[in-house]
Residue frames as a rotation matrix with the C-alpha (Angstrom) as fourth column:
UNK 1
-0.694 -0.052 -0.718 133.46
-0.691 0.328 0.644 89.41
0.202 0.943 -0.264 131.85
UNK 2
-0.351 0.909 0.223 130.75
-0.920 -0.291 -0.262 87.46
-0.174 -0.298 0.939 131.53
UNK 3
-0.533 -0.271 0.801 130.30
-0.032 0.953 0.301 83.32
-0.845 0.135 -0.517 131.09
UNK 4
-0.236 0.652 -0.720 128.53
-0.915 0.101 0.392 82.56
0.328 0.751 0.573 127.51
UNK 5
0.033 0.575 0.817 125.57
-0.315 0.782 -0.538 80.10
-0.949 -0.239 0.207 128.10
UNK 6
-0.877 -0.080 -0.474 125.22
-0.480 0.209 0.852 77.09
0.031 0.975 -0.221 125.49
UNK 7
0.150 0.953 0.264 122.12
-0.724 0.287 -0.627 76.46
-0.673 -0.097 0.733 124.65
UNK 8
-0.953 -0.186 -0.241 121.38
-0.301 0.696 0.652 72.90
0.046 0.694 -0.719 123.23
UNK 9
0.100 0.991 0.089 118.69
-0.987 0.087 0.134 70.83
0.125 -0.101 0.987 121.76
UNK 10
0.267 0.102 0.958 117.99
-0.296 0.955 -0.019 67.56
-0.917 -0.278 0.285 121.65
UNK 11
-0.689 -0.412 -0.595 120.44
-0.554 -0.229 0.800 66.16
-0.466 0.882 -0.071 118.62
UNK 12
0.063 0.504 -0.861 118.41
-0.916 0.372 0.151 64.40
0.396 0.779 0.485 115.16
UNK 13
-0.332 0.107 0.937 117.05
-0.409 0.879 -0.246 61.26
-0.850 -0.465 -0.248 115.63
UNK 14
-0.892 0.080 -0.445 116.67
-0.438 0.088 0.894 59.41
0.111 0.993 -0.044 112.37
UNK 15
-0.632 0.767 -0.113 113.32
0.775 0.624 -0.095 57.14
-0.002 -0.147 -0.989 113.94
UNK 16
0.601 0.520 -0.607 111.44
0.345 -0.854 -0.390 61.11
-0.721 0.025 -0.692 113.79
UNK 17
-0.340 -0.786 0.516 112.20
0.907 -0.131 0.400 62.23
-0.247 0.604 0.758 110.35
UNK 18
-0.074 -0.108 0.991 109.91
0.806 -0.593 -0.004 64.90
0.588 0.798 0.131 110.23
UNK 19
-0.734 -0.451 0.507 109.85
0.070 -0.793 -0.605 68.29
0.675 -0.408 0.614 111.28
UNK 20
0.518 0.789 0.331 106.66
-0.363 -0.148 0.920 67.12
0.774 -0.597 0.210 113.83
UNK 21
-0.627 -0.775 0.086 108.70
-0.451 0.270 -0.851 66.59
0.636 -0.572 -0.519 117.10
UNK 22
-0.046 0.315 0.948 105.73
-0.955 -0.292 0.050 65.23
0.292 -0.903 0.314 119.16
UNK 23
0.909 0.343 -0.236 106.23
-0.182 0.837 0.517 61.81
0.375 -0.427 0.823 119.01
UNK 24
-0.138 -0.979 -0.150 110.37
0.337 0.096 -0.937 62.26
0.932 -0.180 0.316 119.38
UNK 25
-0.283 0.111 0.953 108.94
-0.678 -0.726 -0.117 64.64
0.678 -0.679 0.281 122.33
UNK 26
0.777 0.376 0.505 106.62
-0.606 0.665 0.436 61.36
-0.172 -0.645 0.745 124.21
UNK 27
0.803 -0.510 -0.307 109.80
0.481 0.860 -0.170 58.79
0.351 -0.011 0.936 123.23
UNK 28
-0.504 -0.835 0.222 112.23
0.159 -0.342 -0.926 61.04
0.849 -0.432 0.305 124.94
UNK 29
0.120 0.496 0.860 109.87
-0.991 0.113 0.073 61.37
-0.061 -0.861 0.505 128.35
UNK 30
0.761 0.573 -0.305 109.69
-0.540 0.819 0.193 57.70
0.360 0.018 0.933 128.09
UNK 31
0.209 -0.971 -0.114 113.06
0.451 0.199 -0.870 56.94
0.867 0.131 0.480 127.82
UNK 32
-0.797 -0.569 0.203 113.99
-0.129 -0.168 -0.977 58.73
0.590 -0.805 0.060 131.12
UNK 33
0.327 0.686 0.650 111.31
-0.927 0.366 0.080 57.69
-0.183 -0.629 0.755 133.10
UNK 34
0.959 -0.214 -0.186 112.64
0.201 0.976 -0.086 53.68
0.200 0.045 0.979 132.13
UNK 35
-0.180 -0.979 0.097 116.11
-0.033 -0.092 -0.995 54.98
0.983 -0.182 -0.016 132.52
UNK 36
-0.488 -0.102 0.867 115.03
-0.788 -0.374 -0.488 56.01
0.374 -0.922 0.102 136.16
UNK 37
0.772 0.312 0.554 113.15
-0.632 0.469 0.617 53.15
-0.067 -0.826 0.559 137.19
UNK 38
0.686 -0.607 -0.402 116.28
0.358 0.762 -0.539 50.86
0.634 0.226 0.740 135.85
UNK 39
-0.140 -0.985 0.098 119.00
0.591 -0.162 -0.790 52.72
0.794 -0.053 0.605 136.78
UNK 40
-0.179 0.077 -0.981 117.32
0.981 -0.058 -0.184 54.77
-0.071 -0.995 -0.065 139.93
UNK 41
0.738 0.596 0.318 116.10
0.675 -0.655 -0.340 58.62
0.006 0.465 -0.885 140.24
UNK 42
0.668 -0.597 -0.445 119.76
-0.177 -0.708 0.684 60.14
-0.723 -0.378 -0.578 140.81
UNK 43
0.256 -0.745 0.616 121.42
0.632 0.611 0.477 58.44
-0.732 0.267 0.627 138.02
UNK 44
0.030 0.038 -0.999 123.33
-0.235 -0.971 -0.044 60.45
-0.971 0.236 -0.020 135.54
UNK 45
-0.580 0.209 0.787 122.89
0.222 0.970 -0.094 58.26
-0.784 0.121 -0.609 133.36
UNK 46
-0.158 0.924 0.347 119.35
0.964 0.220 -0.148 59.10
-0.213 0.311 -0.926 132.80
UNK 47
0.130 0.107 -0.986 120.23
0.415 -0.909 -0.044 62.97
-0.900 -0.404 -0.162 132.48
UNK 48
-0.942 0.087 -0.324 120.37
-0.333 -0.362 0.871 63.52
-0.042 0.928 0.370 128.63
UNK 49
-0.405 0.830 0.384 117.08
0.863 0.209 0.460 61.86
0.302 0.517 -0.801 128.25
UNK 50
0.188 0.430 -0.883 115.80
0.837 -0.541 -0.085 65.01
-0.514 -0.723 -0.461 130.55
UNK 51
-0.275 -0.050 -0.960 117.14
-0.065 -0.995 0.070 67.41
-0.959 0.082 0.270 128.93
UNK 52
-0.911 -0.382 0.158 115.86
0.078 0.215 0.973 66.07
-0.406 0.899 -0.166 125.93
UNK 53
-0.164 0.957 0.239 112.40
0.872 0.027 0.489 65.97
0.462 0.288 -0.839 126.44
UNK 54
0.120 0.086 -0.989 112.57
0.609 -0.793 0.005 69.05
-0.784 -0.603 -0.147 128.94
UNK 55
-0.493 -0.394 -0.776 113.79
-0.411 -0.680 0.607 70.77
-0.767 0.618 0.174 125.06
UNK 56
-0.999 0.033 0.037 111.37
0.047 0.421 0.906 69.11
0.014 0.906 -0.422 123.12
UNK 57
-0.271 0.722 -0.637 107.94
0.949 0.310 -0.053 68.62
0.160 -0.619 -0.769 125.38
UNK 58
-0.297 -0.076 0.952 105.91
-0.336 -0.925 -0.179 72.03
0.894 -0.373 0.249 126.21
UNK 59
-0.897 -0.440 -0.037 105.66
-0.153 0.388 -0.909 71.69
0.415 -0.809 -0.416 129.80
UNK 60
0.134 0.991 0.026 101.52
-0.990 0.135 -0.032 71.72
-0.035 -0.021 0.999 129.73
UNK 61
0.609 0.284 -0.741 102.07
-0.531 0.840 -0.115 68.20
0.590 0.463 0.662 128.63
UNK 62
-0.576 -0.418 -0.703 104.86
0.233 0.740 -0.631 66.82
0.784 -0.527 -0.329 131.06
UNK 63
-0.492 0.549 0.676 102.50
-0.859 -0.182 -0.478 68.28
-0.139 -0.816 0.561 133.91
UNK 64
0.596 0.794 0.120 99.37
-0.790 0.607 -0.088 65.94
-0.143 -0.042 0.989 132.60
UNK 65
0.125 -0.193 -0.973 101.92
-0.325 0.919 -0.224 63.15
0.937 0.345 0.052 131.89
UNK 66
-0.750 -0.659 -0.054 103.19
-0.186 0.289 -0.939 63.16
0.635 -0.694 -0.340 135.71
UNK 67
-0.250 0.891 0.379 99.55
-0.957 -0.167 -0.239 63.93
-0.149 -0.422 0.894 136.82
UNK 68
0.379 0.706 -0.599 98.95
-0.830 0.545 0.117 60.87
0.409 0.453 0.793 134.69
UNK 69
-0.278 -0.571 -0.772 101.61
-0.059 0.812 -0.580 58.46
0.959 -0.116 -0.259 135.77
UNK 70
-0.755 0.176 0.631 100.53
-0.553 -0.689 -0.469 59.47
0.352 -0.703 0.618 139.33
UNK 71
-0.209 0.958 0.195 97.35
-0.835 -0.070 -0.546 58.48
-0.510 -0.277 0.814 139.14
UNK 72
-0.662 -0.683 0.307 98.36
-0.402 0.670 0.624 55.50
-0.632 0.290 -0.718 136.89
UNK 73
0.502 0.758 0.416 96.51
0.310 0.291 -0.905 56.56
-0.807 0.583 -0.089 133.72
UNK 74
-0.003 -0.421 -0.907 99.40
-0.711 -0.638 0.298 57.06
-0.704 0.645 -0.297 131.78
UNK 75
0.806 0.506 -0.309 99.10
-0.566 0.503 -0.653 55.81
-0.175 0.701 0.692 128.20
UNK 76
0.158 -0.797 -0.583 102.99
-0.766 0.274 -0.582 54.67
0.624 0.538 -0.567 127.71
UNK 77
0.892 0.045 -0.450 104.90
0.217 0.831 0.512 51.92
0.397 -0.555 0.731 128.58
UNK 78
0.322 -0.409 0.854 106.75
-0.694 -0.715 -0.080 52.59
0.644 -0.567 -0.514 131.44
């Protein structure tokens, strides 16, 4: 017998009413990046924001955001 996988998304956020997710997509990367530097890079804590943008974000963009923080031309505050 096989386990059934649940897939979730990230739930409704009323501050992103419409059906464009890309700014819910950069305020959920934000959010866990400030969760981790507050709270540290193991905290679980900071593990729903992750899977929130990790289900929201195509991953072309978190590449150039980490590339960006990196290199410390990222546009957000962090």
């Amino acid at each position: 017998m096989e386990d059934e996988i649940e897939l979730k998304t990230a739930p409704a956020d009323f501050r992103f009413p419409t059906t464009n997710q890309t700014r819910h997509c950069f305020t959920r990367y934000i959010e866990f990046h400030r969760c981790t530097t507050a709270k540290g890079e193991n905290s679980s804590d900071c593990e729903r924001f992750a899977k929130y943008y990790r289900a929201l974000c195509p991953g072309e963009w978190v590449d150039k955001w980490n590339e960006q923080r990196e290199t410390g031309t990222f546009p957000g505050p962090l």
